[in-house]
C-alpha positions as semicolon CSV with decimal commas, in nm:
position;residue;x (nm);y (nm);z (nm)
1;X;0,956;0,378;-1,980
2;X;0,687;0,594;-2,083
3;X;0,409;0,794;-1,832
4;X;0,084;0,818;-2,034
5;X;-0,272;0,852;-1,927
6;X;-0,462;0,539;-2,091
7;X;-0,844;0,525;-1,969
8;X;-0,925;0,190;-1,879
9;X;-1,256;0,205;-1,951
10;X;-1,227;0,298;-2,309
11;X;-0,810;0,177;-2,354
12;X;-0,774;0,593;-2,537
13;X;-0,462;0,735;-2,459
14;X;-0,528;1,062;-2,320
15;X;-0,188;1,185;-2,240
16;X;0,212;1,144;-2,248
17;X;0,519;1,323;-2,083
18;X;0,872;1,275;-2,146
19;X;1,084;1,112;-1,891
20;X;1,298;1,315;-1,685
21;X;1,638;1,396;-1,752
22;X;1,968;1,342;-1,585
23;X;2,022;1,713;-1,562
24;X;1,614;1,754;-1,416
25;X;1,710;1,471;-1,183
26;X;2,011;1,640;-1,020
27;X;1,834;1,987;-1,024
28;X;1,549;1,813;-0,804
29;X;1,805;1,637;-0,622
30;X;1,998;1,980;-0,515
31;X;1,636;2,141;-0,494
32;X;1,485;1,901;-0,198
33;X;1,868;1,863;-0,049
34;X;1,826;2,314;0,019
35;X;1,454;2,240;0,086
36;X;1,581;1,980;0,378
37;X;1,785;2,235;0,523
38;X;1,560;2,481;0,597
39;X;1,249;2,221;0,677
40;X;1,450;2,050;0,918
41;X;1,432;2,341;1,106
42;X;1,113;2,443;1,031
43;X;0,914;2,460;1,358
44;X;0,626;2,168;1,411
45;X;0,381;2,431;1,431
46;X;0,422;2,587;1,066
47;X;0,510;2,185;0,966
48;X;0,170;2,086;1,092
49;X;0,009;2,401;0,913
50;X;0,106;2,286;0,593
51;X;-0,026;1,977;0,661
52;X;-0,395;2,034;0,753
53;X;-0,370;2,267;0,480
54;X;-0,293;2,026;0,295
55;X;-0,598;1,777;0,432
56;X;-0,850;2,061;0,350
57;X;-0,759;2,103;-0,022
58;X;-0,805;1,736;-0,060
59;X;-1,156;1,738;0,105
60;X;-1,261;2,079;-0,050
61;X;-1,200;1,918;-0,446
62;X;-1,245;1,560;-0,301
63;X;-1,441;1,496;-0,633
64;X;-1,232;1,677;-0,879
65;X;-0,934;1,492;-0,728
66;X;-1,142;1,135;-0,736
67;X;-1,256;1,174;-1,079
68;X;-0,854;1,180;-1,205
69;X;-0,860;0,875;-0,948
70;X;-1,062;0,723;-1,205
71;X;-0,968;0,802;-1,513
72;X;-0,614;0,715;-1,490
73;X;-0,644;0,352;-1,341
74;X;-1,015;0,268;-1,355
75;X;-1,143;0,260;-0,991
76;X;-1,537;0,317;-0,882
77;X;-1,578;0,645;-0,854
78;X;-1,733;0,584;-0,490
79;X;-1,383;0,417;-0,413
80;X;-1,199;0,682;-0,586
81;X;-1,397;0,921;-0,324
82;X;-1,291;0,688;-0,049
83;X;-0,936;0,734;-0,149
84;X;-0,899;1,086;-0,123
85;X;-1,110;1,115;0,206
86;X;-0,850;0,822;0,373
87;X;-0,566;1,024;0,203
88;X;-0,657;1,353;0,381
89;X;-0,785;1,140;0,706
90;X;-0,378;1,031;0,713
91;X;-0,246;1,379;0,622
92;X;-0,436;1,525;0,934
93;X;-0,361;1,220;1,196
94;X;0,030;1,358;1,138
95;X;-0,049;1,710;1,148
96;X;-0,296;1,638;1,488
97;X;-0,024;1,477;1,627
98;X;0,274;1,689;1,577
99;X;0,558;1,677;1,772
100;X;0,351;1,431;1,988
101;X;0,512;1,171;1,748
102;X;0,873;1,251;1,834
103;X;0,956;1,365;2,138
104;X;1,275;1,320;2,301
105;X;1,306;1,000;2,515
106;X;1,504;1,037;2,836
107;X;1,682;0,737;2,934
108;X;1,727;0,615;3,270
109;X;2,085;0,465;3,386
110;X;2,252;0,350;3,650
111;X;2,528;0,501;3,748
112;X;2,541;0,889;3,767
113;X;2,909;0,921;3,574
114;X;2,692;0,780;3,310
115;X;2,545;1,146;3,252
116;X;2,211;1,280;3,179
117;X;2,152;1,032;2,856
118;X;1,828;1,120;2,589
119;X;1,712;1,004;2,249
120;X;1,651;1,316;1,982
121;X;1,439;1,203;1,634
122;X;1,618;1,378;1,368
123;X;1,548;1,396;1,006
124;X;1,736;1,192;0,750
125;X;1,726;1,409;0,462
126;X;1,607;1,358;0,091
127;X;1,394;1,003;0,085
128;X;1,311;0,863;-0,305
129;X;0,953;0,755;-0,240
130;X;0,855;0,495;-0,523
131;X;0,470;0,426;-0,557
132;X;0,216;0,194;-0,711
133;X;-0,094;0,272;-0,923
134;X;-0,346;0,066;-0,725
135;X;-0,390;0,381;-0,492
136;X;-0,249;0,664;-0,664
137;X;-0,290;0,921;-0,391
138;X;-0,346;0,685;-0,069
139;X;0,019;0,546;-0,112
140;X;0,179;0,885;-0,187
141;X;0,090;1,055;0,145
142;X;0,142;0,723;0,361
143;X;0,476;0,800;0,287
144;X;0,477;1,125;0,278
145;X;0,245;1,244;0,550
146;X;0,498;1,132;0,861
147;X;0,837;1,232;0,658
148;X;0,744;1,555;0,573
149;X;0,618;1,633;0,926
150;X;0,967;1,507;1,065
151;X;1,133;1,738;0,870
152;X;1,266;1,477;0,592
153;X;1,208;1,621;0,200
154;X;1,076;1,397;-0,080
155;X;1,138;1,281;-0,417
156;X;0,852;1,112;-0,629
157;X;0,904;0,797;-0,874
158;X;0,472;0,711;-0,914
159;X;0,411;0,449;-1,135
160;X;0,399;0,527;-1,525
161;X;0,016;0,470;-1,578
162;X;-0,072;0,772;-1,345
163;X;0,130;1,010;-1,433
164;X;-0,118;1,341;-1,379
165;X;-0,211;1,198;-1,000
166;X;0,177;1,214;-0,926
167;X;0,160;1,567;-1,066
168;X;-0,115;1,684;-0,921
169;X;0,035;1,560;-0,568
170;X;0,299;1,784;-0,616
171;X;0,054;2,089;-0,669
172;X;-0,128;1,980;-0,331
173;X;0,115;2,054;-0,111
174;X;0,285;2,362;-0,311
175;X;-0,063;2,507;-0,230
176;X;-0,042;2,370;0,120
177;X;0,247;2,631;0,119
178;X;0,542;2,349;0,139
179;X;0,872;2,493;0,052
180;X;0,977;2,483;-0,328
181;X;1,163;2,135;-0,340
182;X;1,034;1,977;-0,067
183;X;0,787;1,733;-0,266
184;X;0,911;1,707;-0,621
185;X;0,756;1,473;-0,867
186;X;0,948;1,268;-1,130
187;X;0,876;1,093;-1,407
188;X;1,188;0,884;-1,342
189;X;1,328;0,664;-1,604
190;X;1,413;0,291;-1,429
191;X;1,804;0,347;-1,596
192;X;1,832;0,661;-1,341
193;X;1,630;0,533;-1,048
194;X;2,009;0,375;-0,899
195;X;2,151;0,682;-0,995
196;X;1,921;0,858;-0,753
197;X;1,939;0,640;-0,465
198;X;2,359;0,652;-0,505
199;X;2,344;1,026;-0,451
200;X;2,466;1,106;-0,117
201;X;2,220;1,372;-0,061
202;X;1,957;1,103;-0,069
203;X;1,930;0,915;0,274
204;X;1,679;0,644;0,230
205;X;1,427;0,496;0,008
206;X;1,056;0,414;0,100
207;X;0,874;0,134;-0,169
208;X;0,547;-0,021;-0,257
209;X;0,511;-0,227;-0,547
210;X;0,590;-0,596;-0,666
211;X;0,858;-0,870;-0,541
212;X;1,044;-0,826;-0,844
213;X;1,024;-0,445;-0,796
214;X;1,131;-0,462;-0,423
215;X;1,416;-0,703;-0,455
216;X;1,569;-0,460;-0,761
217;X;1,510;-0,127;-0,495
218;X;1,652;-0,334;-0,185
219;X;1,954;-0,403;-0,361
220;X;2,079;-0,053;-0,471
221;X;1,962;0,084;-0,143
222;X;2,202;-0,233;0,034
223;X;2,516;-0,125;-0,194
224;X;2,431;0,233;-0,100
225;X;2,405;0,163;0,212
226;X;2,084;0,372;0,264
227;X;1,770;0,271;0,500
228;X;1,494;0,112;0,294
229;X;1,127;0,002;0,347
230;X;0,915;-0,198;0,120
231;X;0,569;-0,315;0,095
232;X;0,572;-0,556;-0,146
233;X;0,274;-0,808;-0,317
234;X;0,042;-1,011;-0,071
235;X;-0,134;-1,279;-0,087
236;X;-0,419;-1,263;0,196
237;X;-0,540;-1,613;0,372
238;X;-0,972;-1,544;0,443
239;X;-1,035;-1,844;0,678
240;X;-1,353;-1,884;0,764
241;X;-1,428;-2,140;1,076
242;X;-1,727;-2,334;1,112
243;X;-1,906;-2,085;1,343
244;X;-1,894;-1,810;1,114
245;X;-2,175;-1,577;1,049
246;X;-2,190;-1,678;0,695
247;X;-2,409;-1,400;0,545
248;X;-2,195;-1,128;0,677
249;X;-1,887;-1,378;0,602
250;X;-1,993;-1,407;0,267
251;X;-2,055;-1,003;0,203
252;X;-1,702;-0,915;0,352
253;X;-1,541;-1,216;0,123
254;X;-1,737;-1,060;-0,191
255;X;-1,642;-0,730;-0,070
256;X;-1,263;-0,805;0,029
257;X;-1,165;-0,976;-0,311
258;X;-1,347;-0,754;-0,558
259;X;-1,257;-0,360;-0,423
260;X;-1,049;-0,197;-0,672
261;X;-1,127;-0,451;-0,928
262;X;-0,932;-0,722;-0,694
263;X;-0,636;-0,485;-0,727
264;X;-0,511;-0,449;-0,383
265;X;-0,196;-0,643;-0,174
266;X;-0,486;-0,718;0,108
267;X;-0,714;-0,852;-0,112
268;X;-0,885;-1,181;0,028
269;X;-0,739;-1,347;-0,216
270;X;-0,712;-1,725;-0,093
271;X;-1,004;-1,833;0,093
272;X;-0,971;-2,098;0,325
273;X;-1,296;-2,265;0,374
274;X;-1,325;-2,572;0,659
275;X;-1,491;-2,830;0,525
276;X;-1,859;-2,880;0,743
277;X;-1,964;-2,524;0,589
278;X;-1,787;-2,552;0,231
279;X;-2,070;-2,621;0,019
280;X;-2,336;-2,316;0,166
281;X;-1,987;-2,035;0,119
282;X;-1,958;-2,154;-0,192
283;X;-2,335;-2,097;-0,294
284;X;-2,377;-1,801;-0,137
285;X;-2,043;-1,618;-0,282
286;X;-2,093;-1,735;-0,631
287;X;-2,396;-1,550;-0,622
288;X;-2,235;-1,264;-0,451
289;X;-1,992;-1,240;-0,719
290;X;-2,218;-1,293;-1,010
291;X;-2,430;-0,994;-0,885
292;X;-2,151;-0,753;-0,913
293;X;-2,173;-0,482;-1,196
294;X;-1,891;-0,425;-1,451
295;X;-1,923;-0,098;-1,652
296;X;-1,804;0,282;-1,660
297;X;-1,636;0,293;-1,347
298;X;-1,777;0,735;-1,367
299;X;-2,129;0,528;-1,310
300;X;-2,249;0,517;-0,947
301;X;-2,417;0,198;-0,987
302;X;-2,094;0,031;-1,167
303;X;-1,959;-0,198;-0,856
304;X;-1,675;-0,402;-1,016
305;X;-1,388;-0,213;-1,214
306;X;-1,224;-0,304;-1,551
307;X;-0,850;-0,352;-1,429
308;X;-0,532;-0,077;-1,437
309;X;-0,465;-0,171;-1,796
310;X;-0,538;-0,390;-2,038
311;X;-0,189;-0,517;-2,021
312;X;-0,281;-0,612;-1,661
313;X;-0,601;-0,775;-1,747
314;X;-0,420;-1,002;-2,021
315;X;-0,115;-1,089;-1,779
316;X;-0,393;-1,220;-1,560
317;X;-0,553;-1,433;-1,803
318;X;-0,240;-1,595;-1,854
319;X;-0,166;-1,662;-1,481
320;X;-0,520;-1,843;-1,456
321;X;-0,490;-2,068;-1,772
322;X;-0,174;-2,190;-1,639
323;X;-0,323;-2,235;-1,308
324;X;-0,576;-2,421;-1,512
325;X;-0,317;-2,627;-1,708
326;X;-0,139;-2,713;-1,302
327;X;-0,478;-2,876;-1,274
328;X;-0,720;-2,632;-1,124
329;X;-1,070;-2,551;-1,242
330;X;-1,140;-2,185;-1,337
331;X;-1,525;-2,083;-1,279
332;X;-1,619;-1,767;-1,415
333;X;-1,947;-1,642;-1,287
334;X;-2,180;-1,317;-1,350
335;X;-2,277;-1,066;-1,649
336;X;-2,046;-1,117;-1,906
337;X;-1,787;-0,817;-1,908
338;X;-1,812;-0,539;-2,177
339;X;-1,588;-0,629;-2,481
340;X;-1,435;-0,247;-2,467
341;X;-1,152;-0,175;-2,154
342;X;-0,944;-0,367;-1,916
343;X;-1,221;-0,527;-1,768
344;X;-1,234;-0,905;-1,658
345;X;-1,441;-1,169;-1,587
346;X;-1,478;-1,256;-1,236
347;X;-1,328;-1,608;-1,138
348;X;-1,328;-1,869;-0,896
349;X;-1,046;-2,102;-0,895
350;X;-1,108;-2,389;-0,688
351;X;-0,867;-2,771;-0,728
352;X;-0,546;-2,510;-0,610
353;X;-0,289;-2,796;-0,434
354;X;0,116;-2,732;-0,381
355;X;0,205;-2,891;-0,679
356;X;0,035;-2,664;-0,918
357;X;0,274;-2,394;-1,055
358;X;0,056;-2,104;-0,993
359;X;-0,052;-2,215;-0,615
360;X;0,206;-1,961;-0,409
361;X;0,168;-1,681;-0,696
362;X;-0,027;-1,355;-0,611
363;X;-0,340;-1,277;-0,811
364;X;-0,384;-0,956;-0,843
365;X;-0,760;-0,877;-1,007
366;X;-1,087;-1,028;-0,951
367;X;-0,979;-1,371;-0,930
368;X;-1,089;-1,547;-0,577
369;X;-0,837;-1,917;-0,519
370;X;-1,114;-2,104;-0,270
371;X;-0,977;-2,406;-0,071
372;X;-1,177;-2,641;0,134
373;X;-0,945;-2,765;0,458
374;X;-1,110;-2,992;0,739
375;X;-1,069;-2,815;1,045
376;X;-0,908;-2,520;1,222
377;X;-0,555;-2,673;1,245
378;X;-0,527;-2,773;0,877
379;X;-0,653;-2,402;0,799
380;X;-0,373;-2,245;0,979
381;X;-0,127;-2,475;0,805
382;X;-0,280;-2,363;0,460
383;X;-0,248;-2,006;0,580
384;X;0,072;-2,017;0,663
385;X;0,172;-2,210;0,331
386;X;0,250;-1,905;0,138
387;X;0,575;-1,678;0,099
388;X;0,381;-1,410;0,164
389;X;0,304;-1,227;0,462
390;X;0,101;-0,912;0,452
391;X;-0,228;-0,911;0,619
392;X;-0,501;-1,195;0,668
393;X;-0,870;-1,218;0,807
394;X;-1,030;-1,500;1,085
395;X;-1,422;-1,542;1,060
396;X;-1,578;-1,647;1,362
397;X;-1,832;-1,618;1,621
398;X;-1,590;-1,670;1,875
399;X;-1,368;-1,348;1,915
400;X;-1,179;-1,541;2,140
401;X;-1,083;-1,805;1,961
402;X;-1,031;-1,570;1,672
403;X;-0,777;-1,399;1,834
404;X;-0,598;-1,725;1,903
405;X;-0,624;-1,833;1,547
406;X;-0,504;-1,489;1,422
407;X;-0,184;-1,488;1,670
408;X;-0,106;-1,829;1,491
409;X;-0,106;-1,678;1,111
410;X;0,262;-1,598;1,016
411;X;0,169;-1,248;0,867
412;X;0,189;-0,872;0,928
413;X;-0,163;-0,797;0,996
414;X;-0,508;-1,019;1,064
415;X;-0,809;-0,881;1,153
416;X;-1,112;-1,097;1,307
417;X;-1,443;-1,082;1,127
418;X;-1,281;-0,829;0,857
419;X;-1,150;-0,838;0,572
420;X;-0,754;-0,656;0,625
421;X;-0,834;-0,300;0,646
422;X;-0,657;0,034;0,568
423;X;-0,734;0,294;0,843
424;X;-0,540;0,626;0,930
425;X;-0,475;0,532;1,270
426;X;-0,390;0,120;1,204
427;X;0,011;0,088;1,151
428;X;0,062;-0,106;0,808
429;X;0,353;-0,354;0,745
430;X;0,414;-0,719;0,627
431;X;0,669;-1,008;0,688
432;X;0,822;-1,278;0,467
433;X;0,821;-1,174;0,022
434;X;0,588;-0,932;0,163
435;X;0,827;-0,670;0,273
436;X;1,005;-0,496;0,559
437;X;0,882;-0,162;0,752
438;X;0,618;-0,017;0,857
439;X;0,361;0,290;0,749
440;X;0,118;0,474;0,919
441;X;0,073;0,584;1,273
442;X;0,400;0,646;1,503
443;X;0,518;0,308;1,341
444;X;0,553;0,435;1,034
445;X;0,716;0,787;1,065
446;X;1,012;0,635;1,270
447;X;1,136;0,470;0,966
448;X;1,344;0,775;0,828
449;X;1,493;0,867;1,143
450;X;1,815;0,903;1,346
451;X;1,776;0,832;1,690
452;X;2,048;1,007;1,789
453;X;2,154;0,946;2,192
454;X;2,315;1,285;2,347
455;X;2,445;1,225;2,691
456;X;2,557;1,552;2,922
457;X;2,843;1,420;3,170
458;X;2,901;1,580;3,430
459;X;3,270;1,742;3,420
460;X;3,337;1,659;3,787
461;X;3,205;1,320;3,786
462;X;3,467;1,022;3,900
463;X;3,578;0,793;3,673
């Protein structure tokens, strides 16, 4: 594989590095298995130093660090902002927090020859964090954040198109004063990425990225027999009830399928539209869509993205004319998009049934599937029609019967009268082709550790 900075905006190549080696590979591998030994025993205070250290260098340089944001996969430079203030806003909740997050657990028992029984968190050791380029720092330190404050060491496979944010993670927290080895990145080459996750130094592997990717990572990890987590693709059910505020319905749709050029796992990206209000959505988004601005994403008043790549942008086009061949109409709407970059045209695909090829596929840019249901119960049903199972959104005036509705959606996360959101303090974490695990919050830094049970018997005690 190759790591090169391509612009999206422009398609220039700006940079390439050379893959690691096998012999760089092991000497990272031996680096964060020393690191581990001393971090493990590092106390919470100087772990939680390092931390908000951390957090400040990412708010003092927030636009420095935004503007690379940008360059290497395209995103608004007001979302590229966004991204580094949620990625610091997650680096301090852990180093708030502390110890807080793992405290030994004494457990109660019955019988006094039992002994004096408690659970101690312990670190695993050297986790092989792979990450996507939707959110090239955001995904990094979900991961990161929590292991590195329970004393676990890291290892970084980032995604090939942003190559300088992976390296530039790595300078964060050597600045933050993080021992030598502790966060290492790698340009990893996918023929050494098993060989990696075989070494016995390495206890688990944390990853966020496609099916295909997940099902390839999950299956080294299983023959390993090493702990894994994955946070795989998504393809987010927007139902919108009859009662709906449809203004703010509409703004939060327009809003929840277009951020980061429609490049996220929670995107909105089938909306689920009862039939009595069908025809005002409909209206109202179109135009919400068609006012969106494509252009240099460095622009403040740009509001729509060109894509990762242009290889991403063309992969897409091909998903919706075969959508379009299963029988569904494709509606672009809005400016037409600049001929230069990965950008693409905003599209509604409405005529989506079961039978059509494409209908349980993710879309993963601005492309919006709208289907009309007639009522609440048939909505669920086409909500829960899906192999995925990451987050999900209920639109009501009813709160009450939004949480009903929500509790009936077979997915990891729904939010009433919101599009799925990302927040420091919300634990993250899907069902079904969506994944497995949890990140974020106490949820997530459990993942990587032994809960190991020590129980003090009492010499004397009867048998």
């Amino acid at each position: 594989m190759t790591y090169q900075t391509i612009n999206p905006y422009t398609n220039e190549v700006l940079a390439t590095f050379p893959d690691a080696t096998k012999q760089e590979v092991d000497s990272a591998i031996s680096a964060a298995h020393e690191a581990f030994q001393v971090w493990r025993e590092t106390t919470f205070e100087v772990r939680t130093a390092v931390l908000s250290k951390a957090a400040e260098l990412l708010r003092a340089d927030r636009r420095r660090y935004a503007e690379l944001l940008t360059l290497e996969m395209g995103k608004v430079i007001a979302e590229a902002e966004a991204e580094v203030d949620l990625s610091a806003d997650i680096v301090q909740y852990y180093a708030d927090r502390g110890e807080s997050l793992l405290e030994t657990v004494k457990v109660p028992v019955a019988l006094a020859a039992e002994g004096d029984v408690e659970i101690v968190n312990e670190p695993l050791g050297v986790l092989l964090s792979v990450e996507p380029w939707n959110f090239p720092f955001y995904q990094v330190v979900r991961v990161a954040a929590p292991q590195l404050l329970a004393g676990n060491t890291i290892l970084l496979k980032h995604a090939s198109n942003v190559p300088q944010a992976a390296a530039v993670f790595e300078d964060l927290f050597e600045r933050a004063g993080l021992p030598a080895g502790a966060f290492k990145n790698l340009y990893l080459p996918h023929d050494l990425t098993e060989y990696v996750i075989n070494d016995p130094r390495v206890r688990g592997v944390a990853l966020t990225g496609s099916e295909e990717a997940g099902a390839v990572i999950a299956g080294y990890a299983a023959k390993a027999i090493k702990k894994s987590t994955l946070e795989l693709g998504g393809s987010d059910a927007f139902v919108v009830l009859a009662d709906a505020d449809m203004d703010k319905t509409v703004e939060w749709a327009v809003f929840g399928r277009h951020w980061n050029a429609g490049q996220v796992c929670v995107s909105a990206k089938r909306m689920i539209i009862v039939d009595e209000i069908f025809d005002e959505f409909m209206q109202k988004y179109r135009d919400g869509v068609a006012a969106l601005t494509m252009g240099d994403p460095m622009d403040p008043t740009t509001t729509l993205a060109p894509m990762s790549s242009q290889g991403a942008a063309d992969n897409l086009a091909q998903q919706v004319a075969r959508a379009v061949t299963g029988g569904a109409t494709a509606e672009t709407l809005g400016a037409k998009a600049p001929t230069e970059g990965a950008f693409f045209q905003p599209t509604v695909l409405t005529g989506m049934i079961p039978t059509n090829p494409s209908y349980y596929e993710e879309f993963f840019g601005p492309v919006s599937i709208v289907i009309r249901v007639k009522d609440e119960a048939e909505a669920i049903a086409v909500a829960n029609d899906s192999p995925f199972g990451l987050g999900g959104s209920v639109f009501t005036k009813d709160t009450v019967r939004g949480k009903k509705v929500a509790r009936q959606i077979e997915t990891g996360m729904v939010y009433v009268n919101h599009p799925t959101m990302v927040k420091a303090d919300i634990p993250f974490g899907g069902v079904k082709h969506s994944g497995y695990g949890h990140e974020l919050t106490n949820l997530g830094i459990q993942e990587f550790i032994n809960k190991k049970v020590i129980d003090v018997v009492d010499i004397n005690a009867a048998f």
